[in-house]
LUMDOTI-880397 format. One record per atom (N, C-alpha, C): x, y, z. Coordinates in steps of 0.02 Angstrom, whole numbers, plus 50000, padded with zeros to 5 digits. Atoms other than C-alpha are relative to their C-alpha. Layout:
# residues N
XYZ/...
END
This chain:
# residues 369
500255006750015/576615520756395/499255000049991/500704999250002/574745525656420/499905000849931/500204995150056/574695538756290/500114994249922/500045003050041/575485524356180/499534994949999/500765004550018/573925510156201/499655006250006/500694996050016/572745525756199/499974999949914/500134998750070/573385530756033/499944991749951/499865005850033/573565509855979/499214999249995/500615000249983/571715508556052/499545003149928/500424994650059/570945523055942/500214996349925/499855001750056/571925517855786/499734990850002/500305007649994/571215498955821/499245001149987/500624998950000/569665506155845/499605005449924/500074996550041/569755517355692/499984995149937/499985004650052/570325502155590/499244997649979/500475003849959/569005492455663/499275004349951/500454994950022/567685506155592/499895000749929/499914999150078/568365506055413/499794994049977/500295007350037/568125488955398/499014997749977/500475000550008/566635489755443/499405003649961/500134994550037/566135503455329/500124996149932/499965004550086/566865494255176/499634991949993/500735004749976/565815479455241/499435002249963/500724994750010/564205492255228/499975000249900/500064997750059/564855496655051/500104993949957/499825006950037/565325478454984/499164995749977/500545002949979/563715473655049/499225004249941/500194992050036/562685490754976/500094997549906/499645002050061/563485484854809/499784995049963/500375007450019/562865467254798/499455001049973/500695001249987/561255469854856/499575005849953/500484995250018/560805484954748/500084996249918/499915002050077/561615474454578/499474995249999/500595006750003/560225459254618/499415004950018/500604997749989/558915470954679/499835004149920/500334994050069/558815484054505/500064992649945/499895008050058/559435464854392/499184996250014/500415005149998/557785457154458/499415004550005/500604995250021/556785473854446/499795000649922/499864998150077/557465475254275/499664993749949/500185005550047/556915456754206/499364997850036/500655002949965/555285455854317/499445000249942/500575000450052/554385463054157/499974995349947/500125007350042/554855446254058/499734994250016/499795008849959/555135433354186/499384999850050/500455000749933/553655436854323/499395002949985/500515000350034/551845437154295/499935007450028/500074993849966/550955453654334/499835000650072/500185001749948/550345449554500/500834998250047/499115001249974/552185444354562/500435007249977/499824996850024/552645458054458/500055007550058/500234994249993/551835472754534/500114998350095/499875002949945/552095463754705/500475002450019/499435001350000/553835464954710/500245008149982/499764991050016/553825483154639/499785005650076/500354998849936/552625486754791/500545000250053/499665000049923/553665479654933/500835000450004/499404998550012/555455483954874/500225007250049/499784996049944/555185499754979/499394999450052/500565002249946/553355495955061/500114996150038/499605005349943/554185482355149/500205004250069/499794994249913/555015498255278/499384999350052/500454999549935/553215496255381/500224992750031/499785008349946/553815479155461/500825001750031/499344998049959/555435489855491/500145000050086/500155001249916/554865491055670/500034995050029/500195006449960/554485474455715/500324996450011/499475000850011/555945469655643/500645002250046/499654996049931/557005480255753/499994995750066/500325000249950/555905475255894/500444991450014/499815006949998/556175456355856/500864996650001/499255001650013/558065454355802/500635005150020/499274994149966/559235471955870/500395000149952/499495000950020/560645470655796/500074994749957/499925005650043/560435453855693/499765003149932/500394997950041/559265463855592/500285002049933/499714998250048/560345466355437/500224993449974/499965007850019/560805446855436/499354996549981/500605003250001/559075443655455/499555002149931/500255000550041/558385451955323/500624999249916/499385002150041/559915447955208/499774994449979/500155008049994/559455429955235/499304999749935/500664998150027/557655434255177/500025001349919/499754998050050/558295442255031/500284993849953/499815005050035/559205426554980/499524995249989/500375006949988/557885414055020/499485002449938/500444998450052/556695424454916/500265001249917/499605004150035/558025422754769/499964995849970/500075007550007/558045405254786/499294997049968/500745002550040/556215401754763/499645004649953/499874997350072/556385412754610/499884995949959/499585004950028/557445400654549/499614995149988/500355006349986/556125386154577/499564999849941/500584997850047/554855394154438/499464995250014/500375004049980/553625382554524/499235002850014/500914996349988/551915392454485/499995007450059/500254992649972/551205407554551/499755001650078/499994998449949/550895403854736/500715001750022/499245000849943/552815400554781/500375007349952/499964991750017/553155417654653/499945004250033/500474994649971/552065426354757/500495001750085/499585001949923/553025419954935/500855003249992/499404996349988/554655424954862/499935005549978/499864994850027/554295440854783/499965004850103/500024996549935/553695444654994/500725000650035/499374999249952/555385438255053/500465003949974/499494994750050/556485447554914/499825008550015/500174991649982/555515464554923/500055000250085/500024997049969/555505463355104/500785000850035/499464998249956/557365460055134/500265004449965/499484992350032/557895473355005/499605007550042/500644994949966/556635485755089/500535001650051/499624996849886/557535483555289/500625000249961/499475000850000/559175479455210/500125006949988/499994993750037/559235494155121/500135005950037/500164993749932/558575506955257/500284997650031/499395000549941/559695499455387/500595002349987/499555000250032/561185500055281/500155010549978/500024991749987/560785520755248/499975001650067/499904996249932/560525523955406/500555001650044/499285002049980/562135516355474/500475006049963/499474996950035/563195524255333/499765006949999/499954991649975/562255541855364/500245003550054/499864997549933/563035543655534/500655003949974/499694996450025/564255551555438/500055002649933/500184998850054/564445561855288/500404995249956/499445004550046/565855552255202/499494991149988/500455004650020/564755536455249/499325000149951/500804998850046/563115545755165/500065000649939/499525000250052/564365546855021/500124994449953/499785004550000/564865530855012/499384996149951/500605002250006/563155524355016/499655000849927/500374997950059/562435534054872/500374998349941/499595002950008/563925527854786/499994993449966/500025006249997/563835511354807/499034997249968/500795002050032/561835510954748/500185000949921/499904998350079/562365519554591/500634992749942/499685006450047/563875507154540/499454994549999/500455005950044/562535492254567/499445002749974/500534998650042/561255500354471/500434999249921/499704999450065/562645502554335/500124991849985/499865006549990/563295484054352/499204994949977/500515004650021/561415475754349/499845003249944/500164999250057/561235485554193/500384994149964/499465006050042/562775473754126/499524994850003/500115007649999/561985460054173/499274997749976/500535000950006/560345462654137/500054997649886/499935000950056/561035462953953/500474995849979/499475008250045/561995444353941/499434996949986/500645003550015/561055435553839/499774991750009/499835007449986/561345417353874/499585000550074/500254999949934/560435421754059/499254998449988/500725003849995/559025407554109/499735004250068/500154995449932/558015413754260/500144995750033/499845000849953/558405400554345/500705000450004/499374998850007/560285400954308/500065008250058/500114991049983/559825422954352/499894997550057/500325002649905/559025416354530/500334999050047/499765003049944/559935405754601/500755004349998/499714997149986/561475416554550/500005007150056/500274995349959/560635431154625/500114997550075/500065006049943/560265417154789/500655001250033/499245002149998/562205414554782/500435007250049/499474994349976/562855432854805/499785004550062/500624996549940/561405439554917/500394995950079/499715002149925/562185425855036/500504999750019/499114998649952/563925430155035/499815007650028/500044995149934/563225446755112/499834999050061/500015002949942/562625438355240/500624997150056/499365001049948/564385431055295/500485007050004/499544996449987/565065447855267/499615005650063/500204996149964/563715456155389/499964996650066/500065002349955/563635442655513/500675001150066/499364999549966/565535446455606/499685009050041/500254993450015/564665465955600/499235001250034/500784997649996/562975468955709/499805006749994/500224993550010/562215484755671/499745002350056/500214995749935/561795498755794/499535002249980/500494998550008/560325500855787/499475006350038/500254995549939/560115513255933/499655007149940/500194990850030/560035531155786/499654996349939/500585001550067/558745521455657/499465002150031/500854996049968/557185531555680/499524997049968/500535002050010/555585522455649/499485004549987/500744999149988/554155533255684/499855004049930/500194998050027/552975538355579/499525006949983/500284991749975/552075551155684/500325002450025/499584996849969/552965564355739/499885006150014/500444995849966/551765575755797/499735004449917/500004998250045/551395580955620/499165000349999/500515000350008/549595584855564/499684996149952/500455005150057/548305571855461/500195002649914/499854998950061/548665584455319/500634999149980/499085001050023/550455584355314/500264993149958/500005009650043/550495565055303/499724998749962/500584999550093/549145564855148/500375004149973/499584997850054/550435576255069/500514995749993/499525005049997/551815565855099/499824995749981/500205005250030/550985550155051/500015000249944/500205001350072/550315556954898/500635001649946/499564998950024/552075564754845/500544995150012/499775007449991/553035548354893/499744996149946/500305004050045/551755539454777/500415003949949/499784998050099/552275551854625/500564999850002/499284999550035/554075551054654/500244990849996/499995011350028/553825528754655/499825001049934/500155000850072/553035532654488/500335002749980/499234998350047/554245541854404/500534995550006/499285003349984/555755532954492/499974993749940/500245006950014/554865518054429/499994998349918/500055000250066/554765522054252/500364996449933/499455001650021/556385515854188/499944991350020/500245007450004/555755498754254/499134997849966/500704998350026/554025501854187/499744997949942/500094996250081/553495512454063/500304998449961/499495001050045/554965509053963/499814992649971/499725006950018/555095491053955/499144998149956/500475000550021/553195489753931/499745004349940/500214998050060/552935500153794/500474996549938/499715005450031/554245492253725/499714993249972/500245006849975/553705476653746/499284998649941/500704998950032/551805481553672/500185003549949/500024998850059/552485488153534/500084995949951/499765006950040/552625472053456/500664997349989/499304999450026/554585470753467/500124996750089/499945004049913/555265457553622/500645006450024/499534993349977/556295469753746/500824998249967/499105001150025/557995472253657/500615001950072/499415001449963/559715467553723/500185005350040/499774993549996/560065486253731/499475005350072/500444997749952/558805489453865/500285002350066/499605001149948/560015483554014/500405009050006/499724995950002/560995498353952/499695008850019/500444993149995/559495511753980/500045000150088/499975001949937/559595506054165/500725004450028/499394995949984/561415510854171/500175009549984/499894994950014/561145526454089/499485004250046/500434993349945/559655534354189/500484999050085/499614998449944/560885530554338/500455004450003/499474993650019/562355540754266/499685005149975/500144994149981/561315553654231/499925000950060/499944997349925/560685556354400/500695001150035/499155001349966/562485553554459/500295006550001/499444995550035/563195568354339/499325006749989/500504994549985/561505580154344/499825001950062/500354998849937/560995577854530/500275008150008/499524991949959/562265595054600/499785002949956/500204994350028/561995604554459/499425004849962/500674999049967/560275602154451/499495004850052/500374994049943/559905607854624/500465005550000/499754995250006/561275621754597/499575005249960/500334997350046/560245625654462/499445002950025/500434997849971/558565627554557/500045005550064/499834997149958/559395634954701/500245008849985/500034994550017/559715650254602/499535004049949/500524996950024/558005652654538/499895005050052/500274995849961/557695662754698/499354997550035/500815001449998/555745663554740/499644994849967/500415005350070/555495654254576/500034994350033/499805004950002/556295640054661/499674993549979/500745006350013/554595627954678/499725000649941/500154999950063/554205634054507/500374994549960/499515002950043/555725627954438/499834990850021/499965007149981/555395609454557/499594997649959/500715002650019/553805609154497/499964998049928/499784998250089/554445612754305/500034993949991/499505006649990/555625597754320/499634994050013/500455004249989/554265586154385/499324999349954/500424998850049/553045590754274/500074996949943/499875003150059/554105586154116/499894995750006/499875007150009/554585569854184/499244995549999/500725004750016/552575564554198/499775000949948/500204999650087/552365571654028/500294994849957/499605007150046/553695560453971/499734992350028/500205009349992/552905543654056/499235001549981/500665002750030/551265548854007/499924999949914/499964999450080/551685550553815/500824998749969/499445003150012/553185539653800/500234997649924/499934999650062/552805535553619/500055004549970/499694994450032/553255553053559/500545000949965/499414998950015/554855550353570/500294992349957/499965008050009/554775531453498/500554998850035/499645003449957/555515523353636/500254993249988/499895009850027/555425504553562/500685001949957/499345000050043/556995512353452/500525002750052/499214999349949/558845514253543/499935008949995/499874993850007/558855531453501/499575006050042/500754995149981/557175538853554/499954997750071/499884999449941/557525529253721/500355003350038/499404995649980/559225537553768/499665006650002/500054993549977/558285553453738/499474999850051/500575000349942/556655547953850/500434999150057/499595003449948/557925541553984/500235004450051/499634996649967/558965554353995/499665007650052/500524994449966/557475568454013/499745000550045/500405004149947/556735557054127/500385000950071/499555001449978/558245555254218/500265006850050/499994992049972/558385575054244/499515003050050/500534996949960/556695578654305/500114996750080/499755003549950/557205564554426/500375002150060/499544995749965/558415576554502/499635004550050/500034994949954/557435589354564/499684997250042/500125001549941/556745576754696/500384998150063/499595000149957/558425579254777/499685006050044/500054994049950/557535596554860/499264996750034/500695001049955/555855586754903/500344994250067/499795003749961/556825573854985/500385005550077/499664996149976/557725586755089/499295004950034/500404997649990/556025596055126/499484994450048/500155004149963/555555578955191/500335000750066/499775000749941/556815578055322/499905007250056/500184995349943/556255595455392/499334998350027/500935004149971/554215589555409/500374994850018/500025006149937/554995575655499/499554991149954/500445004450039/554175564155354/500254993949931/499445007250011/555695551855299/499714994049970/500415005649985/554965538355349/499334997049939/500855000550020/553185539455274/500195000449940/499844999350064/553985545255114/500254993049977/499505006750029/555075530755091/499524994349979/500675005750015/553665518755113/499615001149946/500464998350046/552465527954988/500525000049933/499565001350057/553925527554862/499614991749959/500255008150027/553405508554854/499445000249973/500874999750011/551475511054842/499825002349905/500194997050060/551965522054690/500104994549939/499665003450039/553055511254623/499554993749987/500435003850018/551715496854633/499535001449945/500594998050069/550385505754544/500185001249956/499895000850061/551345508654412/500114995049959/500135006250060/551675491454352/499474996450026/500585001750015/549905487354397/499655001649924/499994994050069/549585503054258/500134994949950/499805002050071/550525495554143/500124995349970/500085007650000/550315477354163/499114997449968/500865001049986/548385479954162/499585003249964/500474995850046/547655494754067/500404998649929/499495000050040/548135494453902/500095006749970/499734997450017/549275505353814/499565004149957/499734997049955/549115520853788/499755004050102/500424995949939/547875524753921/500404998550083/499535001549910/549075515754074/500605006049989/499354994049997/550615528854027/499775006650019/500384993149988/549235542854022/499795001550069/500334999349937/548455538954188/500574999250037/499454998849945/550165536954270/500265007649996/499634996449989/550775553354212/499455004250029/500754995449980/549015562654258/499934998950079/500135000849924/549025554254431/500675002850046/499334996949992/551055558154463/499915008949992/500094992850022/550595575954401/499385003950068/500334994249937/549145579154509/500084998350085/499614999549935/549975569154679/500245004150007/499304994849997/551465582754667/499485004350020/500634998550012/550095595654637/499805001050068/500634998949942/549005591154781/500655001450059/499505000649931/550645588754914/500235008349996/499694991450008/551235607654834/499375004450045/500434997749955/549465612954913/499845003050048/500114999749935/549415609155044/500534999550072/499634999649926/551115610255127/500405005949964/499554995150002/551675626255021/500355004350048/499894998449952/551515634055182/500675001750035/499655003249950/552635627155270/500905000249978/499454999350040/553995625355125/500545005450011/499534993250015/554245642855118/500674999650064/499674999849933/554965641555311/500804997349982/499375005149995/556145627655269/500435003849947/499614996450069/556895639155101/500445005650058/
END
């Protein structure tokens, strides 16, 4: 009779687990189709200042991760959910450039915690770390769709956004998160230099990442031609590449040998060549994007081994955050200088971040190989 509630127990408790896992991924799903949909139309709909805001604290937001923690435990995934919606909402309001400014803080900062809570959780296992990566990629594919209906007002876009952001909220509120294995810190006995590599290689992989919301749309854009329908669809495609290049990618580098950091470095290299001389390939035409996208899309890959080189320096954290920083300055770049000199100075600064972080923690690399 024991042995039968032990085993009823476990399988209750196993249920119990899944749910809450497809929760994580329902949720994961939403929040990544409104977060890349409102990255994707920020370069029409939101001035540059809101613009570059919002590109900023989408992952710069993680430094209030702490406080956050500190303040809410376990709510902390409702809480910034909420945030997420509210900032949405006064989207939706288009009521001038202070209340822009207020929601681009609450939007970037609840996709920021939501985000990193939501990985963290689903990395406690591999199937969950699975899941996760997963579930970013379908809504990246999905806000491509949507980014390309054309009948979509912003505020109609907003408050829908508003709408679905807060049915995650009732699906996370039954669900508190454990918050006990989310690691915060930022020091971790690491040296002043280590973290100035990390920072500055965080910044260049926000500018690249960032490009596809960028570079693209803005050259576009300045080439005298309003962004075409077909844009939404460049969104979906630099996701399925990464999707269907990531493994064989790093398979690929992984059997350079010695070369290996040659080969990272190769791969990173292109992709700042390609955002700093994006009109090469005339990008303003369907054709000449798909091939910028996809190239783009590749080099993109080999920051599956820096990411992974992160988690041995102990420098997660710091990375994640500087992702944002990068990602800001680039649609400062390209909001602000004009064309071509903002594509040039992003790929020149992306080129010599990498560069300076290869420096000064080759060292160390070798160990972790």
């Amino acid at each position: 009779m024991t042995e039968l509630l032990n085993d009823s127990a476990a399988t209750t408790k196993r249920e119990a687990r899944a749910e809450h896992n497809i929760n994580l991924v329902l949720i994961r799903v939403i929040t990544a189709v409104t977060l890349f949909a409102v990255l994707g139309k920020a370069n029409v709909w939101l001035d540059t200042t809101t613009n570059t805001l919002l590109a900023l604290g989408y992952r710069f937001g993680l430094v209030v991760l702490p406080l956050t923690l500190y303040a809410f435990g376990a709510k902390s995934l409702v809480v910034s959910l909420t945030a997420m919606a509210v900032g949405a909402a006064l989207f939706s309001l288009q009521d001038g450039v202070m209340i822009a400014l207020v929601a681009a803080c609450f939007f970037a900062y609840g996709a920021a915690v939501s985000g990193y809570l939501i990985k963290n959780v689903a990395a406690q296992s591999k199937r969950g770390a699975a899941n996760n990566r997963v579930a970013m990629n379908v809504g990246s594919l999905i806000a491509g769709l949507v980014i390309m209906i054309p009948f979509l007002t912003p505020t109609m876009f907003f408050w829908f956004a508003a709408v679905v952001v807060a049915l995650c909220i009732l699906l996370a509120v039954p669900r508190p998160v454990d918050t006990a294995n989310i690691h915060v810190k930022v020091f971790q006995n690491q040296s002043a230099v280590t973290l100035i590599a990390w920072i500055l290689v965080g910044m260049a992989m926000g500018m690249m990442l960032f490009g596809v919301f960028s570079v693209l749309p803005q050259t576009i854009l300045k080439s005298g031609i309003e962004l075409p329908v077909w844009y939404g669809s460049m969104i979906i495609l630099n996701s399925a590449v990464v999707v269907f290049a990531q493994v064989p990618s790093l398979k690929l580098i992984e059997k350079a040998g010695r070369f290996r950091m040659l080969m990272i470095l190769g791969f990173i290299f292109m992709g700042f060549s390609l955002l700093a001389f994006p009109d090469v390939l005339y990008v303003h035409t369907l054709v000449g994007a798909i091939i910028w996208v996809v190239l783009v899309s590749i080099a993109e890959c080999a920051f599956g081994h820096i990411d992974y080189y992160s988690v041995q320096h102990k420098t997660m954290f710091v990375k994640e955050i500087c992702i944002g920083l990068g990602a800001g300055l680039t649609v400062l770049l390209m909001r602000s200088v004009p064309l071509p000199y903002s594509s040039m100075l992003i790929g020149a600064l992306g080129a010599l971040f990498t560069l300076a972080w290869w420096g000064l923690t080759h060292r160390d690399l070798r160990n972790f190989d």
